[in-house]
C-alpha positions as CSV (number, residue, x, y, z in Angstrom):
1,X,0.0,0.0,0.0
2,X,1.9,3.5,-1.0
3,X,1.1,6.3,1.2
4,X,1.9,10.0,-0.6
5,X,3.4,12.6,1.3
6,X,3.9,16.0,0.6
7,X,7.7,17.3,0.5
8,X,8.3,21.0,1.2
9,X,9.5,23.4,-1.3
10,X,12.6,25.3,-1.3
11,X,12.4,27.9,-4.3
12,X,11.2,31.0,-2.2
13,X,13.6,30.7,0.3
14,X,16.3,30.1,-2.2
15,X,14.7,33.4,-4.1
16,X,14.5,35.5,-0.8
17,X,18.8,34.6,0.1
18,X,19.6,35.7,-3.2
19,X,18.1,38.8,-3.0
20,X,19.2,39.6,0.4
21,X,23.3,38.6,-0.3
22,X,22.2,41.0,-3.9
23,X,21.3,43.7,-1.5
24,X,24.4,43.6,0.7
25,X,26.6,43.7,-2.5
26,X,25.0,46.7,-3.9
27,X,25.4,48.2,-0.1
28,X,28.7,47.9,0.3
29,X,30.0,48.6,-3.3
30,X,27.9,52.5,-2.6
31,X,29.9,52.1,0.8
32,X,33.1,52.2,-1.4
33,X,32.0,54.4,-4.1
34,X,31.1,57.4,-1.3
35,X,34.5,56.5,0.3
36,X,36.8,57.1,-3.2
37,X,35.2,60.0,-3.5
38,X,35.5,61.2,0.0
39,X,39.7,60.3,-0.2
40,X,41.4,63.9,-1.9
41,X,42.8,62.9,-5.2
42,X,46.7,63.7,-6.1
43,X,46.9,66.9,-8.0
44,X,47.1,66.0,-11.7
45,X,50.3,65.5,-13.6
46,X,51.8,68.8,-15.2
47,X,51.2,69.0,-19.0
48,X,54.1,68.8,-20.9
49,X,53.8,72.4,-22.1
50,X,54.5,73.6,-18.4
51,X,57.0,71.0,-18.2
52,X,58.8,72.7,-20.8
53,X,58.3,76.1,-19.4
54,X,56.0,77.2,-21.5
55,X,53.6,80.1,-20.5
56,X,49.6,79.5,-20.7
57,X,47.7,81.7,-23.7
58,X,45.8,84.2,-20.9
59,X,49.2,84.5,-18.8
60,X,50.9,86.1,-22.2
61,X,47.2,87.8,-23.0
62,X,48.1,89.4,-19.6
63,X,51.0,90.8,-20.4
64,X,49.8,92.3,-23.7
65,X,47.3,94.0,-22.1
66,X,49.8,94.6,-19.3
67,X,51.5,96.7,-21.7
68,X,48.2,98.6,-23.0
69,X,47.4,99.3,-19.1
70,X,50.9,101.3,-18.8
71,X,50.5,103.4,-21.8
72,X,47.3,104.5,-20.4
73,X,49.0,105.0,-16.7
74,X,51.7,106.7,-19.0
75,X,49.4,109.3,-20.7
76,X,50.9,107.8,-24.2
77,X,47.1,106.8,-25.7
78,X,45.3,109.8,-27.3
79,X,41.8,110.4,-28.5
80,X,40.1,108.5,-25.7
81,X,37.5,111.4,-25.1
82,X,34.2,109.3,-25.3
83,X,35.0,106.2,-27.1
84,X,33.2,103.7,-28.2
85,X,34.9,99.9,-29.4
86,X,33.4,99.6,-33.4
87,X,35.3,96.5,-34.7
88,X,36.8,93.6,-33.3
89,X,38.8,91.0,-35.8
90,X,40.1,87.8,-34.8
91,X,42.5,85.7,-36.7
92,X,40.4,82.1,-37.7
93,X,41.8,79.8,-35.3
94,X,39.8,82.3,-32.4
95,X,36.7,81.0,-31.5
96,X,33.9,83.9,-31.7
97,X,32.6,83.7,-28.7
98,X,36.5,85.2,-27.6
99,X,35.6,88.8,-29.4
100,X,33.0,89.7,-26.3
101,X,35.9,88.6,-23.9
102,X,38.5,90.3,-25.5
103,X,36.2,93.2,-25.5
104,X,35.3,93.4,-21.8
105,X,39.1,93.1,-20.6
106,X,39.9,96.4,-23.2
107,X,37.3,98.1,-21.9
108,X,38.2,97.4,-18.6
109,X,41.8,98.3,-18.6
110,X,40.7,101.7,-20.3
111,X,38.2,102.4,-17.8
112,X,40.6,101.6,-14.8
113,X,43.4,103.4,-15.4
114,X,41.9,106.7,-17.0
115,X,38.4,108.6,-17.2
116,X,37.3,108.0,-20.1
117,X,33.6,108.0,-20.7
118,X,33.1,104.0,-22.7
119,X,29.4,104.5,-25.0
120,X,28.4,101.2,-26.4
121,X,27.4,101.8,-29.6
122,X,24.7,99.2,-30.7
123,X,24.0,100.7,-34.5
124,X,27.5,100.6,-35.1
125,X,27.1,96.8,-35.5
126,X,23.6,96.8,-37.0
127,X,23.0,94.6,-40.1
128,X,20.5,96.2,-42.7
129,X,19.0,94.3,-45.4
130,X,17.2,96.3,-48.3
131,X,15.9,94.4,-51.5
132,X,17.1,95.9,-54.8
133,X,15.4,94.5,-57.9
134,X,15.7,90.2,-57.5
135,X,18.7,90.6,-55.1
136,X,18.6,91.0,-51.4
137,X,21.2,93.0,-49.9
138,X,22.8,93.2,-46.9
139,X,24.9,95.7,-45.5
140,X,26.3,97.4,-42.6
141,X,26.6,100.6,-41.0
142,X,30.7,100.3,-40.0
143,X,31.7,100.5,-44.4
144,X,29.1,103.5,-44.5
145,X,31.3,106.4,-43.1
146,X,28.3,108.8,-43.2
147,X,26.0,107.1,-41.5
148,X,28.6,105.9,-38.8
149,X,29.3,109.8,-38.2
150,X,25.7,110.6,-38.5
151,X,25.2,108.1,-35.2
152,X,28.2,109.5,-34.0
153,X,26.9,112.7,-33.4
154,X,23.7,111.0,-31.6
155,X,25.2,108.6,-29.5
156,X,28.2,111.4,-28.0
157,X,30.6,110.1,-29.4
158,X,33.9,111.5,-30.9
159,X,36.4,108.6,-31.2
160,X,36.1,104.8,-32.0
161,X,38.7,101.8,-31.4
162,X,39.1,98.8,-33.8
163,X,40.5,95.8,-32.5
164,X,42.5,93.3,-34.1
165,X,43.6,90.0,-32.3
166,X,45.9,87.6,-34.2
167,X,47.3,84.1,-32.3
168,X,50.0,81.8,-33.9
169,X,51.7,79.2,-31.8
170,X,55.2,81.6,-32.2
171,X,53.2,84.2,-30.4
172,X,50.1,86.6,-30.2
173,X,49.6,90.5,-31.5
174,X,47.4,93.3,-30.2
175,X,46.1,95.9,-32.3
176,X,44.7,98.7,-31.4
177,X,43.9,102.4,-33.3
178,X,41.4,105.1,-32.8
179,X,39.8,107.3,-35.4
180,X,37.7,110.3,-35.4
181,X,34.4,109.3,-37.0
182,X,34.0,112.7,-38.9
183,X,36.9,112.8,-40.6
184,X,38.3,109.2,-40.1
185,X,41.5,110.3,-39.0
186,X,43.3,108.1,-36.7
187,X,44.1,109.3,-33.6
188,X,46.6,107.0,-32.1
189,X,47.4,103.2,-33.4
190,X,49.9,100.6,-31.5
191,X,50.5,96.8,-32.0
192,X,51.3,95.1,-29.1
193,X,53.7,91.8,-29.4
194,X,54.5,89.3,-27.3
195,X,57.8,88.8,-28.2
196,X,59.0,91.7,-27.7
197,X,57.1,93.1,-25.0
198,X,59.6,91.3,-22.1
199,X,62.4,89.7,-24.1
200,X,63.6,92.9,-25.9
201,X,63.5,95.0,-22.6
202,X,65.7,92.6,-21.7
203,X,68.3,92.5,-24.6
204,X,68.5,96.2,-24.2
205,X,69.4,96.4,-21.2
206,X,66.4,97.9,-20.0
207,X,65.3,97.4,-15.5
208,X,62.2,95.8,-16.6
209,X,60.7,95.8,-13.2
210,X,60.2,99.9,-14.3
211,X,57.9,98.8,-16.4
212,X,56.2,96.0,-14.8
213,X,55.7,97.2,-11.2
214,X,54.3,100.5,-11.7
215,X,52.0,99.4,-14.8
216,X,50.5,96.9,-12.4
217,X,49.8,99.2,-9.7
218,X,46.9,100.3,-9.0
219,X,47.7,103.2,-6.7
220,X,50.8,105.4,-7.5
221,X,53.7,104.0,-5.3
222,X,56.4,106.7,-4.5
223,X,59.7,105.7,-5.7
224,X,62.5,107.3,-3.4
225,X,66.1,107.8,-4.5
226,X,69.4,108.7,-2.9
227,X,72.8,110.1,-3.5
228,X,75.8,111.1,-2.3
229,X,77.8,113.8,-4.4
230,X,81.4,114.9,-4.2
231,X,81.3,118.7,-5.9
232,X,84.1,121.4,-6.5
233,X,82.8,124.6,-7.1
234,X,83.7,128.6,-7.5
235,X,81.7,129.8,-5.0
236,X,81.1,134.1,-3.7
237,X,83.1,135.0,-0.5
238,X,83.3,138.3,1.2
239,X,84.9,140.3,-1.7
240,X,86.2,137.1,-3.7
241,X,85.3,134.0,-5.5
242,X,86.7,130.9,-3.0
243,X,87.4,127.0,-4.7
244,X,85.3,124.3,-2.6
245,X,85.5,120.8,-2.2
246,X,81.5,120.5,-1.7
247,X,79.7,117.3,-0.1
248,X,76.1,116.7,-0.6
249,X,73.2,114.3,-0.2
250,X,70.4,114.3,-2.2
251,X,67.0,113.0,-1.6
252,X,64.7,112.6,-4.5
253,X,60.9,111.0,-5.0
254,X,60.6,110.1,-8.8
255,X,57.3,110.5,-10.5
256,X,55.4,110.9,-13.9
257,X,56.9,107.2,-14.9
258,X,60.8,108.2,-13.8
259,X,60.6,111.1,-16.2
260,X,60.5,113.9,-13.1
261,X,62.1,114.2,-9.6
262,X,61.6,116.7,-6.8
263,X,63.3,116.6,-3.4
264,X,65.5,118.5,-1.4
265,X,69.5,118.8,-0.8
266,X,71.6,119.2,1.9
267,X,75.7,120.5,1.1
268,X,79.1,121.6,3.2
269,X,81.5,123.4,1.7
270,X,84.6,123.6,2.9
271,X,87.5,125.9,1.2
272,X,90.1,123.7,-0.9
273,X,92.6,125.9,0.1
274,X,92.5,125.3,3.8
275,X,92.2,121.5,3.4
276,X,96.1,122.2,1.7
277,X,97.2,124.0,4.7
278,X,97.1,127.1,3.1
279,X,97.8,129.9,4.7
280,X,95.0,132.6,5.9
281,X,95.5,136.1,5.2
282,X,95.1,138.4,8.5
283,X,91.9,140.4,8.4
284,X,89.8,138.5,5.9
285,X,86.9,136.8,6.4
286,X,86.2,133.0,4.6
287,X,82.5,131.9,4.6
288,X,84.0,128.6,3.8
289,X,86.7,127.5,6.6
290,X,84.0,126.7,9.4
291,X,80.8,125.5,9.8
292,X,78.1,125.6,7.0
293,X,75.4,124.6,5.6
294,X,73.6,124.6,2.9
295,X,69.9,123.7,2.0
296,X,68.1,123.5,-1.6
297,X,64.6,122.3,-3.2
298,X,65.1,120.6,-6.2
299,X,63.3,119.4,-9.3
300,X,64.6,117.5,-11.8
301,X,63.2,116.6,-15.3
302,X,65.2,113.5,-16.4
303,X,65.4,113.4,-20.6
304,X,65.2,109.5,-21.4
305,X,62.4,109.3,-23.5
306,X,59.4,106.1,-22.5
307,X,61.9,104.3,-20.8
308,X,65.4,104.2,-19.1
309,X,68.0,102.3,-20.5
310,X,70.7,101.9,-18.0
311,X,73.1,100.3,-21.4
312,X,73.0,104.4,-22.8
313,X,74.1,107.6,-21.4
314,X,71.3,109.5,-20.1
315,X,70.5,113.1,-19.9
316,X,68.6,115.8,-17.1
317,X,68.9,119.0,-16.1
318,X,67.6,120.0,-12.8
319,X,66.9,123.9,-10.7
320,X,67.5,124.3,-7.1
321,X,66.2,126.9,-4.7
322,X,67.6,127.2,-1.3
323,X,70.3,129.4,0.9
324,X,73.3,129.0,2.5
325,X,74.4,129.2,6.4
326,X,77.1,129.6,8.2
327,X,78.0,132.0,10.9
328,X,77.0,135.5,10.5
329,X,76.0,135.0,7.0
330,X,72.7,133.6,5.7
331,X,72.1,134.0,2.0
332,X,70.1,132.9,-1.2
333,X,70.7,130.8,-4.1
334,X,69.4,129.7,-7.4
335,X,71.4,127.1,-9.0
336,X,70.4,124.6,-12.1
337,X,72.4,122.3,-13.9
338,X,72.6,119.6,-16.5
339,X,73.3,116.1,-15.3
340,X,75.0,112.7,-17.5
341,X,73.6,109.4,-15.8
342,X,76.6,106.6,-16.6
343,X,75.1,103.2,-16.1
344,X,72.9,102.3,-13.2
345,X,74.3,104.2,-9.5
346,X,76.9,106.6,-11.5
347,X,76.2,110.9,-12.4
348,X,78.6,113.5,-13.4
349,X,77.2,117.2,-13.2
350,X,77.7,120.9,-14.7
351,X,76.4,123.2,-11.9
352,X,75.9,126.9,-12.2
353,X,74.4,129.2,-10.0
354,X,73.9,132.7,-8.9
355,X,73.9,134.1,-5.3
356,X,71.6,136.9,-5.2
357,X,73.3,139.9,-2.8
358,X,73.9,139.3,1.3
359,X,75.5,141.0,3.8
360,X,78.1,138.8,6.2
361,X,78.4,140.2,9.8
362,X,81.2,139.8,12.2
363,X,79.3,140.6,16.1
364,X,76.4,143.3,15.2
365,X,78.9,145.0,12.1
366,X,78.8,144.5,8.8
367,X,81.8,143.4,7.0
368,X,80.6,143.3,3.4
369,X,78.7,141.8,1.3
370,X,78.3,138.6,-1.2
371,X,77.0,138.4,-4.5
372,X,77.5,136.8,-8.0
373,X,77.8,133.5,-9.7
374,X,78.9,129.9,-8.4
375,X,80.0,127.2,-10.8
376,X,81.8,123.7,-11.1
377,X,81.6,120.1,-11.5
378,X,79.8,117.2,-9.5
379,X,80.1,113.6,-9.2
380,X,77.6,111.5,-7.8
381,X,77.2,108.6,-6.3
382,X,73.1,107.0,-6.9
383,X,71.1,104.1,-4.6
């Protein structure tokens, strides 16, 4: 006799451990996942261009514009009386979208280092399209001069900019010139390189921090200089004209790009003749064998064109106001001169002078007086 008997199945339980050891995979591979991305990754290898030294297209954009920014600081840029930016050209291998860029960093540069007035002129760049017979044409206002200086005159404005951008993987160029709209005269026009804006400073022998520091300032940064200067000079005494060995110290503050200096000056004279043991004659009185001092404002306009160049002789002449002091005598004097800078720290002067007419006192009397010119020679010493 067979009984039957029922045998229980294991399917869903088989089912159900699958999908549990599923879920505790999937947990702990998100586990690892959140993990990875919590762990800081090492900095990314250096391309070889930077490898190679090679300098990144905006860093040498930088310093094209660098270069704009201190023309503007330097007053060089002319006709930027309410201008407006007309045409932008890009060479082919510049994406489009780089004109509007290129656009905003002009105008900013212009607008931060002077105050010019920038008017955005949207008909300038306004396509027209007229149909003439079976043609359509389409045209546009920046080849019409007429119509450019008829909206010109509406928009305020009296000078426009064209930009030209060219990139080649020797280097990049910067064009910039402004016109008159009336007349289409241009105004000023400069191409900026970028191999020659740094490299060729160099060659020539030019202090390129000049350039570079004070184009990048924003505020003006007073640029103080010293020197030290050995003189001999013909100088008025009481009823004669007496040789001395002069020493002076000069302090200057240099402004308007290096091109001007004003300070002051501080001298003692001492008579040649004394320092030689020379012997005094009875009865006379020397404003130069003692104590004195003597104390002159001066400016100085320095004649080296944009920039120094520390490979050439250099040229300035200079004026000085002050007096003179030394015991029972304090007098005037007007002196100028022209000065030869030799390399970097070195100066050799021609100095001539007048002293305008003093009396010199011995107790409460008068012993004479001093008057008439002063001349010689300096050599200085600059840091």
């Amino acid at each position: 006799m067979r009984s039957d008997k029922t045998h229980p199945t294991f399917a869903p339980i088989l089912t159900l451990l699958a999908a549990g050891i599923t879920a505790l995979c999937l947990s702990a591979a998100s586990r690892e996942g959140q993990a990875a991305e919590a762990t800081p990754s090492s900095p990314p290898p250096k391309t070889i261009a930077q490898q190679n030294g090679e300098r990144n297209f905006y860093d040498v954009l930088e310093d094209l514009l660098a270069d704009f920014e201190y023309d503007l600081k330097n007053g060089q840029v002319s006709g930027l009386k309410d201008l407006s930016i007309r045409n932008i050209a890009t060479s082919e291998n510049i994406p489009v979208s780089f004109r509007s860029h290129l656009e905003l960093v002009v105008t900013e540069r212009i607008m931060k280092n002077s105050k010019t007035r920038i008017v955005q002129c949207l008909p300038c760049r306004a396509k027209r399209t007229t149909v003439s017979g079976d043609q359509v044409v389409i045209s546009s206002n920046d080849t019409n001069p007429v119509e450019l200086s008829r909206i010109a005159k509406i928009s305020g404005i009296e000078h426009f900019m064209d930009i030209a951008f060219s990139y080649q993987p020797a280097g990049m160029m910067l064009s910039l010139t402004i016109s008159e709209p009336e007349t289409g005269g241009v105004a000023w026009s400069r191409t900026y390189n970028s191999e020659t804006s740094r490299s060729s400073a160099f060659r020539r022998g030019v202090d390129y921090t000049q350039i570079d520091e004070q184009r990048r300032a924003s505020e003006y940064q007073p640029t103080v200089q010293y020197r030290a200067i050995a003189y001999y000079l013909f100088e008025r005494n009481v009823g004669s004209t007496t040789g001395c060995l002069g020493f002076g110290f000069r302090m200057m503050e240099r402004y308007d790009n290096r091109k001007k200096e004003v300070g002051f000056e501080m001298d003692y004279l001492k008579d040649a003749s004394s320092l030689a043991g020379g012997a005094v004659t009875p009865g006379t009185i020397n404003l130069y064998s003692g104590f004195n001092v003597t104390m002159l404002f001066v400016h100085a306009w320095n004649l080296f064109g944009g920039e120094e160049n520390y490979n050439q002789v250099r040229g300035g002449v200079f004026a000085a106001l002050g007096g003179t002091y030394t015991s029972g005598f304090l007098g005037g004097l007007v002196r100028a001169g022209y000065e030869w800078r030799l390399a970097k720290h070195w100066g050799v002067s021609a100095n001539l002078g007048y002293r305008p007419n003093a009396s010199a006192f011995v107790g409460n009397k008068s012993i004479g007086t001093v008057s008439g010119p002063e001349f010689g020679i300096g050599i200085s010493g600059i840091f």
